[in-house]
N, C-alpha and C positions, 0 to 999 in steps of 0.2 A: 584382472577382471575390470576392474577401476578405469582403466585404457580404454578397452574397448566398449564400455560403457558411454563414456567421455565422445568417442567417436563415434557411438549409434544416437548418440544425444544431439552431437552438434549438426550429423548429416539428413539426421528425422527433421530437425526442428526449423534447418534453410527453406529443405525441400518444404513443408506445410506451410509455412510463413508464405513462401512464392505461391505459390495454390491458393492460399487465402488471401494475396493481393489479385491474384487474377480473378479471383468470383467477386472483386470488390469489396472486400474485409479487410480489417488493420490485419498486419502479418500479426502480431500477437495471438489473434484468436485462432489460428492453424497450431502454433507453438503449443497454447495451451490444450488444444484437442490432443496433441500428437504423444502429448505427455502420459494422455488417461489409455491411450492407444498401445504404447509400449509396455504400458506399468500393468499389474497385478489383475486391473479388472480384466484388461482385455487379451495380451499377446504373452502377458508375463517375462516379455526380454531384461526387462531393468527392473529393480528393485529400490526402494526409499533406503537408501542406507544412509550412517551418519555422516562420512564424505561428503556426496553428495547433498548432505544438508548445507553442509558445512560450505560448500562453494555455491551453494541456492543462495543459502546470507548470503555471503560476500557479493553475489551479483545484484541482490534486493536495494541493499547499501551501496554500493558504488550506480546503480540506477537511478537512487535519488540524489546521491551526490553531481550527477552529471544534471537532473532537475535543476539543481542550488544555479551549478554553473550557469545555467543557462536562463537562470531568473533575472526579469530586469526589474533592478529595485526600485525605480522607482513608480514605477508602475506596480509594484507589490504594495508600496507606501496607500498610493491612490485606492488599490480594494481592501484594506484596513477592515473599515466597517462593512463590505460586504462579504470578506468572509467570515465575519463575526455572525453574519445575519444567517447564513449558508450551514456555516458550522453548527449553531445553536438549534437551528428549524430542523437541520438532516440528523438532530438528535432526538427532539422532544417526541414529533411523529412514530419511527423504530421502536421508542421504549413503551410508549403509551400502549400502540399493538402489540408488540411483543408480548407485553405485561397480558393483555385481553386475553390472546392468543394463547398463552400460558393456563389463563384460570379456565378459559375452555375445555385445555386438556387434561384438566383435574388436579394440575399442579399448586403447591401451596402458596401461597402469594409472594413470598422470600425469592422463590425457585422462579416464579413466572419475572420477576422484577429485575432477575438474573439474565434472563431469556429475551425481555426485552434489552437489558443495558448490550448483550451480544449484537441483536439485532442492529443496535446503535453505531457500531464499529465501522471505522471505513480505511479502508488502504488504499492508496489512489497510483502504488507504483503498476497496477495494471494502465490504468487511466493515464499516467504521465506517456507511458509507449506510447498508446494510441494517440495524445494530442503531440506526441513530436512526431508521428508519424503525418498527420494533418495539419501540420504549422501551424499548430494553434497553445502551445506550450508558451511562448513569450507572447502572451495576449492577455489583455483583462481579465477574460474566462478563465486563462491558465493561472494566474496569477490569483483570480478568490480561489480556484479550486483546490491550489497548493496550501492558501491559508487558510485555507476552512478545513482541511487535512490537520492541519496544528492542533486549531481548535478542539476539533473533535476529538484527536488523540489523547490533550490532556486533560477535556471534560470528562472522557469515559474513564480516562485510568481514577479520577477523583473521585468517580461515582463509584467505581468499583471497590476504591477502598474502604468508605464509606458503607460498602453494602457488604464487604469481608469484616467490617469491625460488628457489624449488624448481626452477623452469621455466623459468630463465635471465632472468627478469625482474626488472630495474635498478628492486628495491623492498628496502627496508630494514624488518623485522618490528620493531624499536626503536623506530625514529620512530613507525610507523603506530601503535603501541599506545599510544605520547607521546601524539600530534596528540590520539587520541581521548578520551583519561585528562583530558588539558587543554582541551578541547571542551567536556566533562560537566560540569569544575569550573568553568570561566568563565559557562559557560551559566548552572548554579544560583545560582552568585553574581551574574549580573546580573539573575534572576528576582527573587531575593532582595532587593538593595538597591538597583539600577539601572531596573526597569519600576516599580515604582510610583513614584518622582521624576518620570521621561520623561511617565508618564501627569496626575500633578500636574501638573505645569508643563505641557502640554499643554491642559488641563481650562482653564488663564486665557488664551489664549489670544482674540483679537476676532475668531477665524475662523472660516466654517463647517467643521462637521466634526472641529475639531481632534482629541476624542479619537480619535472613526475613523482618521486619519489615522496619528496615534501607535500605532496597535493594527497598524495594518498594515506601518509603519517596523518595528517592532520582531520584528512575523512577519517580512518579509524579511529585516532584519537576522539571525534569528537561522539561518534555512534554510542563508543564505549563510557562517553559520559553520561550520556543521553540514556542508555540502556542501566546503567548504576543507580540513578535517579529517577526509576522507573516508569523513565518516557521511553516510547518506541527508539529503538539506535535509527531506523530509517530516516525518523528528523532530525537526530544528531546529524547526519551524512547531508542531509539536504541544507542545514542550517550552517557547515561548514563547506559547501558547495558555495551558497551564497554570498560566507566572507570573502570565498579566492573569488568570488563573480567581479569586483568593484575592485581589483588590483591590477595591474598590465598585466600580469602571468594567467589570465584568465584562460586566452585563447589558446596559449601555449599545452597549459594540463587538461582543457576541454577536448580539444584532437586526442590525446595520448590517452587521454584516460577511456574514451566512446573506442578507441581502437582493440583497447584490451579489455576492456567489458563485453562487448559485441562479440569479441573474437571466442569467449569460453563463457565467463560469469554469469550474462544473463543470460543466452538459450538454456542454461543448463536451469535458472532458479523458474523461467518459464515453465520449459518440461517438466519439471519437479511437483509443480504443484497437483499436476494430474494424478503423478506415482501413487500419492495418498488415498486415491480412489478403491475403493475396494464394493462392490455391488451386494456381493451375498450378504444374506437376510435380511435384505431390505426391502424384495419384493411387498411384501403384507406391509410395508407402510408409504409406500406410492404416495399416496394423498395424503399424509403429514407430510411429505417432501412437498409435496405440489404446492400446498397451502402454505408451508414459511415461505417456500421462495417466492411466494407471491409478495406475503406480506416483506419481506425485508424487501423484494424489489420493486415495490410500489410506493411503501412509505418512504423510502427513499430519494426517489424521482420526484414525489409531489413535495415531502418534506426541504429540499436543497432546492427543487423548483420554486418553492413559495421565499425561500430565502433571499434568493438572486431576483425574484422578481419586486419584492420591498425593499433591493436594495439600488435598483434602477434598470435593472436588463430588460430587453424585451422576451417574449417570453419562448422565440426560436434558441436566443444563448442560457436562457434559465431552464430550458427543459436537458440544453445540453449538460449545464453546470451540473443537474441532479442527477443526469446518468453518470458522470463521470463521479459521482459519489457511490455509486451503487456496491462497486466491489469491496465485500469484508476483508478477502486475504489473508494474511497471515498474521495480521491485528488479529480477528475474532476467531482463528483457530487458535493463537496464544492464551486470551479470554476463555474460549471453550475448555481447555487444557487447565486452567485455572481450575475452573468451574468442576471438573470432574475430580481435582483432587480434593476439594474444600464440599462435595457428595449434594456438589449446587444443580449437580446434571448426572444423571445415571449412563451406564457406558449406551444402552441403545439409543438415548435422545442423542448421545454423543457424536455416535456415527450419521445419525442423521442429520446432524448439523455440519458435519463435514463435507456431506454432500451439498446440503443445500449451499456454504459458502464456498462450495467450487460453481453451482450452478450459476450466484449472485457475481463470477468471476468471471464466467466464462461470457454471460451475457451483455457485460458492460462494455465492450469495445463496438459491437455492431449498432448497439442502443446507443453510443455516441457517436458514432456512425451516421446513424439515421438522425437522431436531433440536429446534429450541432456542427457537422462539416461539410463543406464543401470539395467539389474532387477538382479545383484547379490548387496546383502550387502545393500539393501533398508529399509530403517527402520520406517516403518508406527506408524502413531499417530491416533488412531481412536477412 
């Protein structure tokens, strides 16, 4: 079943991609239709199973790992402070409505502060496709977008824990800020001294593939630290993407790796996200759906727009930098998931947040689309 599964995934998710370049959309946003299309709510051919989870990671993670690759660092260096500005503004806006939003719907203020910190989430491996899809990934914009991604990653998991120590939840805010302080600094240090040796010695190796091989040990090694210390693994992957970025073997595990990612890993963690969809009884709440998704996708746009724009953009690249913050992904479904075990979120607000951050997903490539690209020199992955 798994087979065929594999095969209705990969041959749904070309054909919508090409569709969605020819009506002028990133192929992404056909992949991700085609997902809600197949899955549960609509045709019911595919099913969310753990497999299939399980190679969704690994495509999510080797996505931003080819991000890493593909970062030029020093241009990462130069937007320092403006994804600091990016990061911090695409949070404070989310929480503050959110939080509003929350006491509107009679929630206790614990819950509503929960609801904003969700809001605040951003996953930007939807936004990294669509800027390599528009040559706009090794650009300044790409470049705060990826670090304001950091940012925000490990300001929410802080606030989070913080607000799990608040909630009766058996989390220490000391350690959590240890784990991550000492995450950061092991990571750069073994980008630093430990990938390129691993990659050398790799490189003599009498076997096929060896550095491939090496590029991909050392992405999962590093996801799996990253994930231990309770930062997202996706910036472990993108942050060891970046040590092999600044070695000669860059070029080499850059081609191998976009070949076999493309080929299975990410269509399938694209389609996947739709599988999650499920419609029924959600009709009677239309407009609580209507309503977040407005607010997480507005405070987000103006929020990471006002960031980029105090931090020197004009305000065509800063409305783009905000859209490309807009999508939660698989950040704030992780968060939502939190929330439901810790009784921070009841299962119906639950399901309606799932929709909404498929909503806030699915709209972020056409809304970067329309800010921030141009259609010369677009280079589609489909």
């Amino acid at each position: 079943m798994l087979i065929l599964q594999l095969a209705l995934i990969l041959l749904a998710s070309k054909i919508a991609g090409d569709i969605s370049v020819r009506l002028g959309q990133p192929s992404v946003l056909g992949k991700l239709l085609i997902g809600i299309v197949l899955g549960p709510a609509v045709l019911g051919l595919i099913n969310d199973t753990d497999i299939l989870q399980q190679i969704s990671q690994i495509g999510v993670i080797l996505l931003m790992f080819i991000a890493g690759l593909e970062t030029d660092v020093d241009e990462f260096k130069r937007t320092g402070k403006a994804s600091a500005f990016v990061g911090v503004a695409g949070i404070i806006l989310p929480l503050a409505l959110g939080y509003l939003a929350g006491i509107f719907m009679g929630l206790p203020a614990i819950h509503s502060i929960f609801l904003g910190l969700l809001l605040s989430a951003t996953s930007v491996s939807i936004s990294v496709q669509a800027l390599k899809e528009m040559g706009k990934l090794n650009t300044r914009e790409g470049a705060t977008i990826l670090g304001a991604a950091v940012i925000d990653d490990v300001l929410v998991i802080i606030i989070l824990a913080f607000l799990m120590s608040l909630a009766g939840g058996d989390v220490n805010l000391g350690v959590v800020i240890v784990k991550k302080v000492v995450f950061f600094a092991v990571a750069i240090l073994l980008g630093w001294r430990v990938v390129p040796w691993v990659l050398q010695k790799f490189s003599t190796l009498r076997v096929t593939e060896s550095v491939l091989s090496a590029g991909l040990i050392i992405c999962f090694v590093f996801a799996y630290m990253a994930e231990y210390a309770g930062v997202a693994d996706i910036i472990g992957a993108y942050i060891a993407g970046v040590a092999i970025s600044v070695t000669k073997f860059k070029h080499k595990i850059s081609e191998s790796v976009e070949t076999v990612s493309y080929s299975i890993f990410v269509p399938v963690f694209f389609t996947s996200i739709g599988l999650s969809v499920e419609f029924a009884g959600l009709g009677s709440q239309v407009w609580l759906i209507v309503g977040l998704s407005l607010v997480a996708i507005v405070t987000k746009l103006i929020g990471g727009a006002l960031g980029a724009k105090l931090a020197g953009f004009n305000w065509k690249s800063s409305m783009g930098i905000g859209s490309a913050m807009i999508s939660r992904g698989e950040v704030a479904l992780i968060i939502a998931g939190i929330g439901l075990g810790a009784n921070l979120l009841d299962k119906e607000l639950f399901s309606i947040l799932v929709v909404v951050v498929l909503i806030t997903t699915i709209v972020t490539p056409p809304m970067m689309k329309w800010f921030f690209a141009d259609r010369e020199g677009m280079r589609q992955k489909s």
